[in-house]
N, C-alpha and C positions, 0 to 999 in steps of 0.2 A: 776275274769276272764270275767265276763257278760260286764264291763265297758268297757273292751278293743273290745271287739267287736261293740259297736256303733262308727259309721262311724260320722265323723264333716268336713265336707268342709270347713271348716275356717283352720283348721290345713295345711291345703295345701300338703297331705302326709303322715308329722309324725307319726299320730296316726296307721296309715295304719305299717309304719315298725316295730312301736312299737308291735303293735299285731303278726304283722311274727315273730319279735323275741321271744313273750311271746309262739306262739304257739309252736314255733322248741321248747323251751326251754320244756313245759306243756307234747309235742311229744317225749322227752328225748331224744334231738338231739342238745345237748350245744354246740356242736364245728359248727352247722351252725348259731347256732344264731350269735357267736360269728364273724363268717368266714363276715356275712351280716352286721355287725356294724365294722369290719378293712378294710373290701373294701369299705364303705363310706368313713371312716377315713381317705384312701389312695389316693381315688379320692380327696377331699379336700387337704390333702399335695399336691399331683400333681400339681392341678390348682393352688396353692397359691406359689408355685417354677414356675411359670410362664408357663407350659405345654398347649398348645391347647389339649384339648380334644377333642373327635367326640360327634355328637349328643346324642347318646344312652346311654353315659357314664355321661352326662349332664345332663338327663332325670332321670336318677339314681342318681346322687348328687343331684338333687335339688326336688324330689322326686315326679315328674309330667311323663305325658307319651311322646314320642319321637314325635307325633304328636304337640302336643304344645311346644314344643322344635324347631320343622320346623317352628312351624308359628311366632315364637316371632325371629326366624332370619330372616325371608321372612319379617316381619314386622320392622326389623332393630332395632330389642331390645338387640339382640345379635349378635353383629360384627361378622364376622366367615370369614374365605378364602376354597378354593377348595384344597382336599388333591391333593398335584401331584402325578400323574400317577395312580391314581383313575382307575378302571373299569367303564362299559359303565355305569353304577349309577353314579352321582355327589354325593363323600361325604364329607362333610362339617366338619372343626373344628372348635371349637368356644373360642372366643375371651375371654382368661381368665380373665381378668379385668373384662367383663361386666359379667360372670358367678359367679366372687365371691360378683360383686353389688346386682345380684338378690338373692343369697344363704341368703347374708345379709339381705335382705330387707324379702327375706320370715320367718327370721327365727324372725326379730321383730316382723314381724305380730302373728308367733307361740305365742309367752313370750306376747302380747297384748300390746306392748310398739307401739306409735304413736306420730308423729310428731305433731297430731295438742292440742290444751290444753283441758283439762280438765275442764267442764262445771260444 
């Protein structure tokens, strides 16, 4: 259990859910661990059936917080449009094409797989 509590910023995340699940599970609470790994699962079928999500649900599939989910749209990393008839907030959905290219890309970094070669 000690492993799962040290924190790795390279994992981008993962490690972090892995430990919610291990702890619901250690907290004898199987049905949320379980409930926290089908609503990622679901999120993912969503976006891969071609679904815009909103930022929040984004933040949660790719395992970051909703602030850097605003800024990698503001920054045009992820395409997004304005939900219509929104409230006085603008909320954004985002472009599932560019949401399953970063999932991708974070999760080679996860596995330590890289594009560039091996010295």
């Amino acid at each position: 259990m000690t492993e799962a509590v040290i924190a790795n910023a390279e994992l981008g995340g993962y490690a972090h859910r892995k430990f919610q699940r291990l702890r619901a599970v250690v907290m004898g609470d199987e049905q949320r661990a379980e409930r926290q790994h089908d609503e990622l699962a679901d999120l993912e079928r969503r976006v891969r059936a071609g679904e815009w999500l909103k930022t929040g649900a984004v933040a949660k599939l790719l395992g970051m917080g909703r602030t850097k989910v605003h800024t990698l749209v503001k920054e045009g990393v992820i395409g997004h449009r304005k939900v219509p008839g929104a409230p006085v907030k603008p909320q954004r959905e985002c472009n599932p094409k560019d949401v399953l290219r970063l999932l991708e890309e974070r999760r080679r970094q996860y596995r330590g797989e890289t594009d560039e070669p091996q010295v």
